[in-house]
FINU-596918 format. One record per residue (C-alpha): residue number from 1; chain; x, y, z. Coordinates in nm, 4 decimals, m for minus. Layout:
! residues N
@nr = NUM | kette = A | xx = X | yy = Y | zz = Z
...
This chain:
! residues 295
@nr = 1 | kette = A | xx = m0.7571 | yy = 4.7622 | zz = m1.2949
@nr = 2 | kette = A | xx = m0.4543 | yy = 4.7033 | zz = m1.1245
@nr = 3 | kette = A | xx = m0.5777 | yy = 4.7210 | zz = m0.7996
@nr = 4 | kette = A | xx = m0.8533 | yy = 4.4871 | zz = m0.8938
@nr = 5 | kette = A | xx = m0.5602 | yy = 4.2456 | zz = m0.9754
@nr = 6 | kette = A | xx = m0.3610 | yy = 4.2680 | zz = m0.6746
@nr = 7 | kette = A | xx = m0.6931 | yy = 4.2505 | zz = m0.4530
@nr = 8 | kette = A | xx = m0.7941 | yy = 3.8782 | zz = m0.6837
@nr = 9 | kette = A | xx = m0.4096 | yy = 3.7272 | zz = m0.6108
@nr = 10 | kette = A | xx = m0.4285 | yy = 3.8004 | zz = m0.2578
@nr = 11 | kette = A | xx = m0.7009 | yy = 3.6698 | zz = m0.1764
@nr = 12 | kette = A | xx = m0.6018 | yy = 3.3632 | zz = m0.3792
@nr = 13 | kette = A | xx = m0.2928 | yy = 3.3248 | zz = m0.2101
@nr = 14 | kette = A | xx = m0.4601 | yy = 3.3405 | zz = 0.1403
@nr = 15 | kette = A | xx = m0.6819 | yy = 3.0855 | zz = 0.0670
@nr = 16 | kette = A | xx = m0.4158 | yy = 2.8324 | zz = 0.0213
@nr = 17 | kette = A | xx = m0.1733 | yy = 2.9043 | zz = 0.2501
@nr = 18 | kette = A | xx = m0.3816 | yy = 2.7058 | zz = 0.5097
@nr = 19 | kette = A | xx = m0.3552 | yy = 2.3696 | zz = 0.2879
@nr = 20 | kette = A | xx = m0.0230 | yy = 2.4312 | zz = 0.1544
@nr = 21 | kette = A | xx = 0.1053 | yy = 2.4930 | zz = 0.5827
@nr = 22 | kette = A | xx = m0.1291 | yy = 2.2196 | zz = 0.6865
@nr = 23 | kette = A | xx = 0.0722 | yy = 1.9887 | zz = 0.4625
@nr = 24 | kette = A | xx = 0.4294 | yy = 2.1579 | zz = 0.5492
@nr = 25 | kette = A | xx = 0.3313 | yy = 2.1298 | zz = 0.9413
@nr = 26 | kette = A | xx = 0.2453 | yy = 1.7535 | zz = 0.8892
@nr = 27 | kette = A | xx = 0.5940 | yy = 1.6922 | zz = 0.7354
@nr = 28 | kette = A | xx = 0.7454 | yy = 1.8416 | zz = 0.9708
@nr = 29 | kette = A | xx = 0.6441 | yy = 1.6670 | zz = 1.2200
@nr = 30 | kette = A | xx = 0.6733 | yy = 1.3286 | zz = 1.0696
@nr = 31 | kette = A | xx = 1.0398 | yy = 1.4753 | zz = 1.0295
@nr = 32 | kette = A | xx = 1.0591 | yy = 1.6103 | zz = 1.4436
@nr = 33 | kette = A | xx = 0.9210 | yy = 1.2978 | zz = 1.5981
@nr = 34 | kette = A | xx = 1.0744 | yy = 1.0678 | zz = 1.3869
@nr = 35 | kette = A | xx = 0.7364 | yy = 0.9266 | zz = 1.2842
@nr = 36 | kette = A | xx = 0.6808 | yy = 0.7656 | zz = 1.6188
@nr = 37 | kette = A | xx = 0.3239 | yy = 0.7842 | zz = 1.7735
@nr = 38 | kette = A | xx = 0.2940 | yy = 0.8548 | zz = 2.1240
@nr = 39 | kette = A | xx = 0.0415 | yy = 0.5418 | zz = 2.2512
@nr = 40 | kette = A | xx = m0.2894 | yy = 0.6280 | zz = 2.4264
@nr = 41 | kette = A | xx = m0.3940 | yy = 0.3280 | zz = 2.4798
@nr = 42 | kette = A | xx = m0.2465 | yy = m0.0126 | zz = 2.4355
@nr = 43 | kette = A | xx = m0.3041 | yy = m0.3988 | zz = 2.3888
@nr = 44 | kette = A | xx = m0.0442 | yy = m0.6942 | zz = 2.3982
@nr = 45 | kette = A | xx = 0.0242 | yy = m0.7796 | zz = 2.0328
@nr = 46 | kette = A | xx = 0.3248 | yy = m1.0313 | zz = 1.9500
@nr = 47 | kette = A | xx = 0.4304 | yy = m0.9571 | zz = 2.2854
@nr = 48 | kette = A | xx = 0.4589 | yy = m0.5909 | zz = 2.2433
@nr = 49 | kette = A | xx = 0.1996 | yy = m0.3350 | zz = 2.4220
@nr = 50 | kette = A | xx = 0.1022 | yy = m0.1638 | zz = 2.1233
@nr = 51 | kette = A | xx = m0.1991 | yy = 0.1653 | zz = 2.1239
@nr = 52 | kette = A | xx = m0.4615 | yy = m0.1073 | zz = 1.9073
@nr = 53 | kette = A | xx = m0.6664 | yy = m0.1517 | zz = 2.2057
@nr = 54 | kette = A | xx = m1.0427 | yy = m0.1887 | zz = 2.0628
@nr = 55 | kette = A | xx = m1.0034 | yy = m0.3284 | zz = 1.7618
@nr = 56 | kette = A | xx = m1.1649 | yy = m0.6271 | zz = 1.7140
@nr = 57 | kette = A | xx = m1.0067 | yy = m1.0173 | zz = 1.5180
@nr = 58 | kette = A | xx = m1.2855 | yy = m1.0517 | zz = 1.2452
@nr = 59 | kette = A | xx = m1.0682 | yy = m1.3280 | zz = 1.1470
@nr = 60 | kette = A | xx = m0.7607 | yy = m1.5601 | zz = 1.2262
@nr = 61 | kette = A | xx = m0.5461 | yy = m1.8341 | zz = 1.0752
@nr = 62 | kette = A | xx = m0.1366 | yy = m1.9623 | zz = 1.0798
@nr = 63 | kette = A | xx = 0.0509 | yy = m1.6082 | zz = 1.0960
@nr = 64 | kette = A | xx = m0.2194 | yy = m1.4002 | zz = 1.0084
@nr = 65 | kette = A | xx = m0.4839 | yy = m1.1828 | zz = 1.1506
@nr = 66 | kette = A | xx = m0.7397 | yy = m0.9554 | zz = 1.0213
@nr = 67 | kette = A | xx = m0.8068 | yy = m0.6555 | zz = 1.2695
@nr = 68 | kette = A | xx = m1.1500 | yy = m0.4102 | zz = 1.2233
@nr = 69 | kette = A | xx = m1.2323 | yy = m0.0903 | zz = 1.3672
@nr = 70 | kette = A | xx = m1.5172 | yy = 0.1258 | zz = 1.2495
@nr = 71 | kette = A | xx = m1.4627 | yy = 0.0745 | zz = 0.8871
@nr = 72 | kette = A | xx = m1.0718 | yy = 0.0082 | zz = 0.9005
@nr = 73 | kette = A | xx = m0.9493 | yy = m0.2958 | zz = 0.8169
@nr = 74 | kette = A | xx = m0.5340 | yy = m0.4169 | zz = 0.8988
@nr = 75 | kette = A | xx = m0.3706 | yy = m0.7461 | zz = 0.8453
@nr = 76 | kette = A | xx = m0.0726 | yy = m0.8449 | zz = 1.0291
@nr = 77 | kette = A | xx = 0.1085 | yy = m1.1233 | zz = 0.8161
@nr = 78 | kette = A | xx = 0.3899 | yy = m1.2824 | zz = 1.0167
@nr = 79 | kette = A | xx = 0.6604 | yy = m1.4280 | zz = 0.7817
@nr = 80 | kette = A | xx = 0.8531 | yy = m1.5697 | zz = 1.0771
@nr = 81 | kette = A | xx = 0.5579 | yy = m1.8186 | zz = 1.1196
@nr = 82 | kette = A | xx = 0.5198 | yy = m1.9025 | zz = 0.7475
@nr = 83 | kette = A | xx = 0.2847 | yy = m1.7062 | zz = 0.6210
@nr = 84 | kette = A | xx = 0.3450 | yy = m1.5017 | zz = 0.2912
@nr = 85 | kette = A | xx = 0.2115 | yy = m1.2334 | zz = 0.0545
@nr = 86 | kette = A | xx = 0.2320 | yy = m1.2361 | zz = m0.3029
@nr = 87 | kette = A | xx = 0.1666 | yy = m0.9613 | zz = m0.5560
@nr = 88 | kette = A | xx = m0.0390 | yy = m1.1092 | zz = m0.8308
@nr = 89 | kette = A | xx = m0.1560 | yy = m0.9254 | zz = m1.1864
@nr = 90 | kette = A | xx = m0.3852 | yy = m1.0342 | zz = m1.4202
@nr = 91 | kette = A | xx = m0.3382 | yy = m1.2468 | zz = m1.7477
@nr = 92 | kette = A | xx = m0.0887 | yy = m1.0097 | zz = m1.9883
@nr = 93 | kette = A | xx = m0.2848 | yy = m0.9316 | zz = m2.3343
@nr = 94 | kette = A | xx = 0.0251 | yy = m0.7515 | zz = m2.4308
@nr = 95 | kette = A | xx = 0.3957 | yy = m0.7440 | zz = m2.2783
@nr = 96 | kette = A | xx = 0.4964 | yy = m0.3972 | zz = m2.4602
@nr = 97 | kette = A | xx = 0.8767 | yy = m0.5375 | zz = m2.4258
@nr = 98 | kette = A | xx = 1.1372 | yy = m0.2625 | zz = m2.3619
@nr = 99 | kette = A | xx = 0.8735 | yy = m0.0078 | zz = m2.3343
@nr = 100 | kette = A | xx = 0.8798 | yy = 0.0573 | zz = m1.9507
@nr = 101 | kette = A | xx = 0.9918 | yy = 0.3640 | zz = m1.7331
@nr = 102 | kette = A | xx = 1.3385 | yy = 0.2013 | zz = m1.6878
@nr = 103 | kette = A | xx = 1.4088 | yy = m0.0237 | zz = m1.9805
@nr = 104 | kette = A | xx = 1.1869 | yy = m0.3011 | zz = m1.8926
@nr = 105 | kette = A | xx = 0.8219 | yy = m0.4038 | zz = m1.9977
@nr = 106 | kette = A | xx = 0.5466 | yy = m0.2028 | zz = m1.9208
@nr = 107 | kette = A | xx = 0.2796 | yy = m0.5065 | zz = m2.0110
@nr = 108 | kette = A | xx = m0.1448 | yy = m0.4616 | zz = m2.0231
@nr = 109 | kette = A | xx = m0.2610 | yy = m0.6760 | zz = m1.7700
@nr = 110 | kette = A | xx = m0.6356 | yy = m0.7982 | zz = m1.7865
@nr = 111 | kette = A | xx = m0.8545 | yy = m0.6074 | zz = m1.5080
@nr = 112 | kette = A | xx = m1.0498 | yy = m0.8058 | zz = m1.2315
@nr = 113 | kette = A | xx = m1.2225 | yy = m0.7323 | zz = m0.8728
@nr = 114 | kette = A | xx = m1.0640 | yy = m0.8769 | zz = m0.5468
@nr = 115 | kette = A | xx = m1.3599 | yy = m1.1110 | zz = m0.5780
@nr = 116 | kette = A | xx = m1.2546 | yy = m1.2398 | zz = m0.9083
@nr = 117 | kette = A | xx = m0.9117 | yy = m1.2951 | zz = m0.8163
@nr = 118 | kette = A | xx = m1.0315 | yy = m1.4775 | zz = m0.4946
@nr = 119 | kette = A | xx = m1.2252 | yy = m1.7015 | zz = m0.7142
@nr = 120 | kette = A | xx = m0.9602 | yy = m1.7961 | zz = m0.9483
@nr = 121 | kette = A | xx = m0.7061 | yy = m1.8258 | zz = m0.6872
@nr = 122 | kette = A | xx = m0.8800 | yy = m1.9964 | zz = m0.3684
@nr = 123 | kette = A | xx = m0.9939 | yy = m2.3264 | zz = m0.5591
@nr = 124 | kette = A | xx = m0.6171 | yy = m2.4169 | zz = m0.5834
@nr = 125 | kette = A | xx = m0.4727 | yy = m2.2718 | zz = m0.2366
@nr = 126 | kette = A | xx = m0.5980 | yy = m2.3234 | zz = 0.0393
@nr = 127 | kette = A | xx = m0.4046 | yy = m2.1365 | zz = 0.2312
@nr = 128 | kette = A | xx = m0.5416 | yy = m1.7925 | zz = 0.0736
@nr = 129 | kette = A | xx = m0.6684 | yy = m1.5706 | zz = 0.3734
@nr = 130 | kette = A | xx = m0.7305 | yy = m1.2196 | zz = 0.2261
@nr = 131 | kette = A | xx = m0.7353 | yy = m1.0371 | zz = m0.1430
@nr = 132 | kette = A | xx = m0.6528 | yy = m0.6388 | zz = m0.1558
@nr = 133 | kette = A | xx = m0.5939 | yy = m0.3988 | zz = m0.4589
@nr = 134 | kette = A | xx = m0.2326 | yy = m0.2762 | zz = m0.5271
@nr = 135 | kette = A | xx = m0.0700 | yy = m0.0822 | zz = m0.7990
@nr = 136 | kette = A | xx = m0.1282 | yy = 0.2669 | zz = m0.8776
@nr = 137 | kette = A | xx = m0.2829 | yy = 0.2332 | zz = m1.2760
@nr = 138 | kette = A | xx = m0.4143 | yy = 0.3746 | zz = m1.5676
@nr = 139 | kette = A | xx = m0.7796 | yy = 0.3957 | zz = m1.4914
@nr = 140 | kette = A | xx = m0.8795 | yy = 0.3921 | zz = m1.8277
@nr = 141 | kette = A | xx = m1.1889 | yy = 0.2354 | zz = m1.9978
@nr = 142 | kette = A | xx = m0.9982 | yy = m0.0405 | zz = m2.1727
@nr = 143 | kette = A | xx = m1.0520 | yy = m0.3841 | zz = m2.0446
@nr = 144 | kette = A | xx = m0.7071 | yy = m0.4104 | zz = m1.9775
@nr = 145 | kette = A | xx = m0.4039 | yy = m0.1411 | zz = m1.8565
@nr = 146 | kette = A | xx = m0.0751 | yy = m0.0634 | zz = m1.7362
@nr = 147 | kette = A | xx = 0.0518 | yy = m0.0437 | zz = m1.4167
@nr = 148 | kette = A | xx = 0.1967 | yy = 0.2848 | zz = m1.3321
@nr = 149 | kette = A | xx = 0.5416 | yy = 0.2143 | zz = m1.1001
@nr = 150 | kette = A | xx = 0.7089 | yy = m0.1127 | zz = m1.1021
@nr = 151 | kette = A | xx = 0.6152 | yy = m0.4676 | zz = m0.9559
@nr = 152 | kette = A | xx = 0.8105 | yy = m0.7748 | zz = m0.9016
@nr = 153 | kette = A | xx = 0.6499 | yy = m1.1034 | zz = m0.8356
@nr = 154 | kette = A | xx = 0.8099 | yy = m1.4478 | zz = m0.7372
@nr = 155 | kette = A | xx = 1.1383 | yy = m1.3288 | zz = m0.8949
@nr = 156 | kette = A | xx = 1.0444 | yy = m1.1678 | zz = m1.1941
@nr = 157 | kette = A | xx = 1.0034 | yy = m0.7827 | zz = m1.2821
@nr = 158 | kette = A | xx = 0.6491 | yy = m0.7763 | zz = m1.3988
@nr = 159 | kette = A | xx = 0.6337 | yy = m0.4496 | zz = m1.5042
@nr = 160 | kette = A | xx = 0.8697 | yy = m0.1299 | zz = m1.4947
@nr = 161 | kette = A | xx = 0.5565 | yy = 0.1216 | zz = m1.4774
@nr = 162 | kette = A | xx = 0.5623 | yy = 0.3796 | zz = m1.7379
@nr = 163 | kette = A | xx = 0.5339 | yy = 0.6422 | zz = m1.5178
@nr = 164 | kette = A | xx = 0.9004 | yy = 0.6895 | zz = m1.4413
@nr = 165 | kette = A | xx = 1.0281 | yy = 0.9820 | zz = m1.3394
@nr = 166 | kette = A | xx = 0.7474 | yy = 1.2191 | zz = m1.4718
@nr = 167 | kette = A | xx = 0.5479 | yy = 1.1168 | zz = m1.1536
@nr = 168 | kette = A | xx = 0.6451 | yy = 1.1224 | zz = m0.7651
@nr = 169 | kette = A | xx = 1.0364 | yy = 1.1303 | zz = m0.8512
@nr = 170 | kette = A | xx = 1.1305 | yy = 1.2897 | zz = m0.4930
@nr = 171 | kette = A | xx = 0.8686 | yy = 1.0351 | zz = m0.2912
@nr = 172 | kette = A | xx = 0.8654 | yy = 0.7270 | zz = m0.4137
@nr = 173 | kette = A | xx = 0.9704 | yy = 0.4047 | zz = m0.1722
@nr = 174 | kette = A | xx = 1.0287 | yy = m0.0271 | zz = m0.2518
@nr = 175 | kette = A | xx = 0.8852 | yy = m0.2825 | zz = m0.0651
@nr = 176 | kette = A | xx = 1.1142 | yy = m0.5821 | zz = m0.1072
@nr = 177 | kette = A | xx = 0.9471 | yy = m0.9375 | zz = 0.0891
@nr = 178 | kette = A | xx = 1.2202 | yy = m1.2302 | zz = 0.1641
@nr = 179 | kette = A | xx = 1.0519 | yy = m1.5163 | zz = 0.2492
@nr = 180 | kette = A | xx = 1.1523 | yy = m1.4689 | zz = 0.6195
@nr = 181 | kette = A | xx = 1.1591 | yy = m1.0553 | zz = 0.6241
@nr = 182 | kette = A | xx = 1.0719 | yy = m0.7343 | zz = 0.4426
@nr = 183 | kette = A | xx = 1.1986 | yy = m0.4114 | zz = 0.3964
@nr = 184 | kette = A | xx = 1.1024 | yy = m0.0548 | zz = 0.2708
@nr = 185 | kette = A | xx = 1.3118 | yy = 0.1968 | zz = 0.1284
@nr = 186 | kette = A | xx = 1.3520 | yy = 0.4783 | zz = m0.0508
@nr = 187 | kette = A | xx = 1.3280 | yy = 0.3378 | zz = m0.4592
@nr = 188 | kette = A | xx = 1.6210 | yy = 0.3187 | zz = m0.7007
@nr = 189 | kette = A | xx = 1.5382 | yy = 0.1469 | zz = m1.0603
@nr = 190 | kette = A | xx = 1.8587 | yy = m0.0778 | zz = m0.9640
@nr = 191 | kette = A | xx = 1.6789 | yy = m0.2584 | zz = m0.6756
@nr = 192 | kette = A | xx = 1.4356 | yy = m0.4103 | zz = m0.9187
@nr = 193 | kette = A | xx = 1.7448 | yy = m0.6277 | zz = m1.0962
@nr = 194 | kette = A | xx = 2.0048 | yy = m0.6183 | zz = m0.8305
@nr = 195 | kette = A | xx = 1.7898 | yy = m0.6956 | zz = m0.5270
@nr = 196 | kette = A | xx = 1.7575 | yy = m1.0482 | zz = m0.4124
@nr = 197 | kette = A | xx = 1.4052 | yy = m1.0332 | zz = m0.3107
@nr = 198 | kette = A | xx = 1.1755 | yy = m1.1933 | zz = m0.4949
@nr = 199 | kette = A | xx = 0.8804 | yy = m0.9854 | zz = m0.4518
@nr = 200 | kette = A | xx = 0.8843 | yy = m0.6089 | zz = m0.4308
@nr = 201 | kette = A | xx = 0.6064 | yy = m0.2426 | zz = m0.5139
@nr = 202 | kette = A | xx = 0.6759 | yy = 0.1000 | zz = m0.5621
@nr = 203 | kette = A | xx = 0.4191 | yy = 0.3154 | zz = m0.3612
@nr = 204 | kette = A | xx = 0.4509 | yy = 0.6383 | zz = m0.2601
@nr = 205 | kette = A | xx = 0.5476 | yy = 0.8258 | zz = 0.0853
@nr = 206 | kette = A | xx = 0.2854 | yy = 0.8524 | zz = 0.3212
@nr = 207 | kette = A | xx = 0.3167 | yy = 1.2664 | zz = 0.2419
@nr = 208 | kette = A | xx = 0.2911 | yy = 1.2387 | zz = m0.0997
@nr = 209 | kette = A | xx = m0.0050 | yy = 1.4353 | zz = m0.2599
@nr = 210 | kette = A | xx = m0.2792 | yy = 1.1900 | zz = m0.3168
@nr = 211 | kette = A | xx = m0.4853 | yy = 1.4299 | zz = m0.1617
@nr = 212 | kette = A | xx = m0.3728 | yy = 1.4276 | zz = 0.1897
@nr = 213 | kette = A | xx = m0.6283 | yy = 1.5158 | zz = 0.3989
@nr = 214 | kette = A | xx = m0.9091 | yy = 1.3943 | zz = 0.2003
@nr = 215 | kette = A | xx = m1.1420 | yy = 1.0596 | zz = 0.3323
@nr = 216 | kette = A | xx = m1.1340 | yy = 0.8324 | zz = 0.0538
@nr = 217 | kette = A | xx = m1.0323 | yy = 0.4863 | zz = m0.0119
@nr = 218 | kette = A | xx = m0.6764 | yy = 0.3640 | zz = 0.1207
@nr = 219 | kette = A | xx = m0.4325 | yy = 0.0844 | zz = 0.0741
@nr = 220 | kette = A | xx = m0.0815 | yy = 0.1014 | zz = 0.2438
@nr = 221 | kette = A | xx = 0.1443 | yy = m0.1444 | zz = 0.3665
@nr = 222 | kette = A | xx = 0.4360 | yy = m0.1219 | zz = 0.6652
@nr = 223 | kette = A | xx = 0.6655 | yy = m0.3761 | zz = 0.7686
@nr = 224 | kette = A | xx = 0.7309 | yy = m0.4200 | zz = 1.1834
@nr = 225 | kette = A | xx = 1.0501 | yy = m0.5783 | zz = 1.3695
@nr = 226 | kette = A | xx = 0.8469 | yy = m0.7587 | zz = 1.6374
@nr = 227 | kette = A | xx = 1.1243 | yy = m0.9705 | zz = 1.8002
@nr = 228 | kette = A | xx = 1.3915 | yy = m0.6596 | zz = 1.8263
@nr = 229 | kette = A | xx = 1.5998 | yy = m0.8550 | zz = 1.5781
@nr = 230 | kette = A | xx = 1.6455 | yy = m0.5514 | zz = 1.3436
@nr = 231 | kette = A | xx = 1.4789 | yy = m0.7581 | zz = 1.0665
@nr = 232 | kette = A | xx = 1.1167 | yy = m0.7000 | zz = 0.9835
@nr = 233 | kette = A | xx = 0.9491 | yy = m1.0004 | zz = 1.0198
@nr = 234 | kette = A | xx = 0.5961 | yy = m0.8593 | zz = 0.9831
@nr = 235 | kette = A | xx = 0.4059 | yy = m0.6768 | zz = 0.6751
@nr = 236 | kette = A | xx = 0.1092 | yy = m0.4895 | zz = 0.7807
@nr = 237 | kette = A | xx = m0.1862 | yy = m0.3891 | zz = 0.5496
@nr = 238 | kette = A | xx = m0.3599 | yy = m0.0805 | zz = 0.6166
@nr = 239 | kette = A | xx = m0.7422 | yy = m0.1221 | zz = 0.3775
@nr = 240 | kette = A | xx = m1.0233 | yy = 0.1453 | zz = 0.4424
@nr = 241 | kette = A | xx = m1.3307 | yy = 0.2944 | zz = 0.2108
@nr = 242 | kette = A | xx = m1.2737 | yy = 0.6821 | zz = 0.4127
@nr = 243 | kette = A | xx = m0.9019 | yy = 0.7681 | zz = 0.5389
@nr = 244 | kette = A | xx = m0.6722 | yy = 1.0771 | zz = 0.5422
@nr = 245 | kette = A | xx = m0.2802 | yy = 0.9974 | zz = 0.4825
@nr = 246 | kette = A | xx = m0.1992 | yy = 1.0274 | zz = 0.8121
@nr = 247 | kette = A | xx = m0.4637 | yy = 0.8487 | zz = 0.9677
@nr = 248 | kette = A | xx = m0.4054 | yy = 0.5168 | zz = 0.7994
@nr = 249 | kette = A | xx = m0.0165 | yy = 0.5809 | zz = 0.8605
@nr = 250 | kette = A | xx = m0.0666 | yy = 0.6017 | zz = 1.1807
@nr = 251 | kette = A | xx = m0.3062 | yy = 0.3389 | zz = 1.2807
@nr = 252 | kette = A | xx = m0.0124 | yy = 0.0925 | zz = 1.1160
@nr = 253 | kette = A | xx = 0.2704 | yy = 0.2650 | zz = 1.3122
@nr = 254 | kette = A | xx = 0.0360 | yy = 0.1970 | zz = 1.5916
@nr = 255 | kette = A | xx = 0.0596 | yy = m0.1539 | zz = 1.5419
@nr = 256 | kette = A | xx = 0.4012 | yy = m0.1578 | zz = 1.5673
@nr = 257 | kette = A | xx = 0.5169 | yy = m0.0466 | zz = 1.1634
@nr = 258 | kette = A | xx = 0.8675 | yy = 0.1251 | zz = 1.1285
@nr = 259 | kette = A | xx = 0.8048 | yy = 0.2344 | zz = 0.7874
@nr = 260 | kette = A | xx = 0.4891 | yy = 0.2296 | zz = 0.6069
@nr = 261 | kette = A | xx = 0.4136 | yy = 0.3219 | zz = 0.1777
@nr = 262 | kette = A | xx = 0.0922 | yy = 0.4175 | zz = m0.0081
@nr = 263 | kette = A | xx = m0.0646 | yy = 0.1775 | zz = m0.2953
@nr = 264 | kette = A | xx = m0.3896 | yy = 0.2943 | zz = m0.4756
@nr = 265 | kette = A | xx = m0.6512 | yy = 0.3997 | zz = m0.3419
@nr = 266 | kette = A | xx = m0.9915 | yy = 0.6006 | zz = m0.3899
@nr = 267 | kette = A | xx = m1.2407 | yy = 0.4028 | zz = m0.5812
@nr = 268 | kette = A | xx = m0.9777 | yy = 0.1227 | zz = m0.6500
@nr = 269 | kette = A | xx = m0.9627 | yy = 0.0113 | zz = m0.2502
@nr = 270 | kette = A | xx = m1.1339 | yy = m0.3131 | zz = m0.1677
@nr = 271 | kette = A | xx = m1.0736 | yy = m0.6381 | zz = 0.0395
@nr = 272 | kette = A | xx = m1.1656 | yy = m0.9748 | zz = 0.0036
@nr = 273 | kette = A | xx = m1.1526 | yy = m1.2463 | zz = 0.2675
@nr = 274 | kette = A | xx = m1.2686 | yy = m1.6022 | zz = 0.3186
@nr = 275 | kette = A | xx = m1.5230 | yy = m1.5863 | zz = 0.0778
@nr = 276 | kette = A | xx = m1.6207 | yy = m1.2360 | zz = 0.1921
@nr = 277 | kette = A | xx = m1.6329 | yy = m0.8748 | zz = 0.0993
@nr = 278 | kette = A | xx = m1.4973 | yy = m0.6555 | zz = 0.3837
@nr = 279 | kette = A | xx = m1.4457 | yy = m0.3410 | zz = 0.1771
@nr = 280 | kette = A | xx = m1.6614 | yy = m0.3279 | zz = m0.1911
@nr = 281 | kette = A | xx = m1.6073 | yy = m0.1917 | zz = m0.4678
@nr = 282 | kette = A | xx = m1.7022 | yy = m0.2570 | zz = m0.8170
@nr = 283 | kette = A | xx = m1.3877 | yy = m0.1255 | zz = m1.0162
@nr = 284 | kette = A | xx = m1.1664 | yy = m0.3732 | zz = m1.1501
@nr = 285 | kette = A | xx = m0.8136 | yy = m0.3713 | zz = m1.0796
@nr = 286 | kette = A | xx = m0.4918 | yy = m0.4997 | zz = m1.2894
@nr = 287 | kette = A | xx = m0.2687 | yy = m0.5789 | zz = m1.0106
@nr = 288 | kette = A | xx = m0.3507 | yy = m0.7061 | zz = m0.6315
@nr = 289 | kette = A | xx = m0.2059 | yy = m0.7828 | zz = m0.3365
@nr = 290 | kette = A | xx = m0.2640 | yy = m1.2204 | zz = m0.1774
@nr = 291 | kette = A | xx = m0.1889 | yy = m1.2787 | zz = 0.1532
@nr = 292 | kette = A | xx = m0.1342 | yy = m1.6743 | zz = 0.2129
@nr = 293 | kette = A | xx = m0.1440 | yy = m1.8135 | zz = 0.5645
@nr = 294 | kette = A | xx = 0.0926 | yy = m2.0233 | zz = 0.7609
@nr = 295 | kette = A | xx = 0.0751 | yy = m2.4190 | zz = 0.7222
């Protein structure tokens, strides 16, 4: 019986040693190359030579564009030229005051597609160029749900997450947008009050276990220093139906990102645009991502 015993946990622990050193390999080398990506091929992009050659503009306006290649989607927002992203959230059906992760509100915000939030939002902006889901969230049945790490929007903490600690507490990062640059690093529950920028998501590391190697839906975002001024003037957003981690990490550090986080993903990815689906799907979402072009 013994023998049995020591025969079943060996040849358990063989069979994951090739995931678990697939996933310690890939770390490493994020950590040995410094997460730069050796270009193969290359096309002039805010001045830069940068390995995007074949992707195709599906769309253009003031400081943005809207790259495609088989089935991937990226943005390139350029504050420096006055365009902007905001992180909108559906209407609040209950604020939950006090009750977040960090001693904030951890609100239920009303649950829409890209498509609906396009509809309510393009009528009164005209500058609107693309809709994308965001937050990591309670994908319950209810109508309307929490979000599950914090979000700040036009100077206000929306919502501390309740997830806290309990979840990610080694790998998650802050995306804070000024209205002329944008930074990622790694999160502290201080940023959210301390911070001057008025917009700012928790995501997770581009290693983090959202099932690394698996091709489902992806949203990330990555911000890009394309003047050599040391301040990134550029957000990138990374949107595809079938991704690994490390693919969509590095097709934005191809286009030029520095640093790059993970939103939500799976069935929750989708992109909206000028009146247009680019990537469907029919879940509804609490929290999402505008981008706003230049005037």
């Amino acid at each position: 019986m013994q023998k049995k015993y020591l025969m079943l946990l060996l040849s358990v622990t063989l069979a994951v040693l090739p995931v678990g050193r697939d996933i310690y390999e890939y770390r490493n080398t994020l950590n040995r190359k410094n997460n730069a990506i050796t270009p193969s091929f290359v096309e002039d992009i805010y001045g830069q030579h940068l390995p995007v050659f074949q992707w195709e503009i599906v769309l253009e306006s003031a400081g943005t564009k809207l790259y495609q290649q088989d089935g991937d989607y990226v943005q390139i927002i350029d504050l420096s030229r006055g365009a902007s992203v905001r992180f909108i959230y559906g209407k609040m059906t209950d604020i939950n005051r006090g009750r977040g992760a960090y001693g904030g509100d951890d609100p239920q915000l009303e649950r829409q597609t890209a498509e609906q939030f396009w509809s309510e939002l393009a009528p009164v902006n005209s500058q609107l160029f693309c809709i994308s889901n965001g937050q990591f969230f309670r994908n319950d049945r209810n109508s309307a749900t929490g979000l599950a790490f914090p979000v700040k929007s036009d100077g206000k903490v929306v919502s501390d997450g309740y997830a806290g600690e309990i979840e990610f507490p080694e790998e998650k990062l802050i995306l804070g947008i000024w209205e002329n640059r944008a930074e990622i690093v790694p999160f502290d529950p201080l940023y959210l009050r301390l911070s001057s920028a008025p917009d700012a998501i928790v995501g997770l590391r581009e290693d983090a276990d959202k099932g690394v190697f698996n091709e489902t839906g992806r949203t990330f975002m990555g911000v890009a220093d394309t003047d050599g001024d040391r301040l990134n003037e550029t957000l990138l957003i990374f949107t595809s139906k079938k991704a690994t981690q490390p693919h969509a990490a590095e097709v934005l550090k191809n286009f030029g990102a520095t640093s790059v986080l993970m939103l939500d993903g799976g069935g929750s990815t989708q992109l909206f645009c000028q009146g247009k689906s680019y990537v469907n799907s029919p879940r509804t979402v609490p929290q999402a991502i505008a981008v706003l072009s230049g005037n």
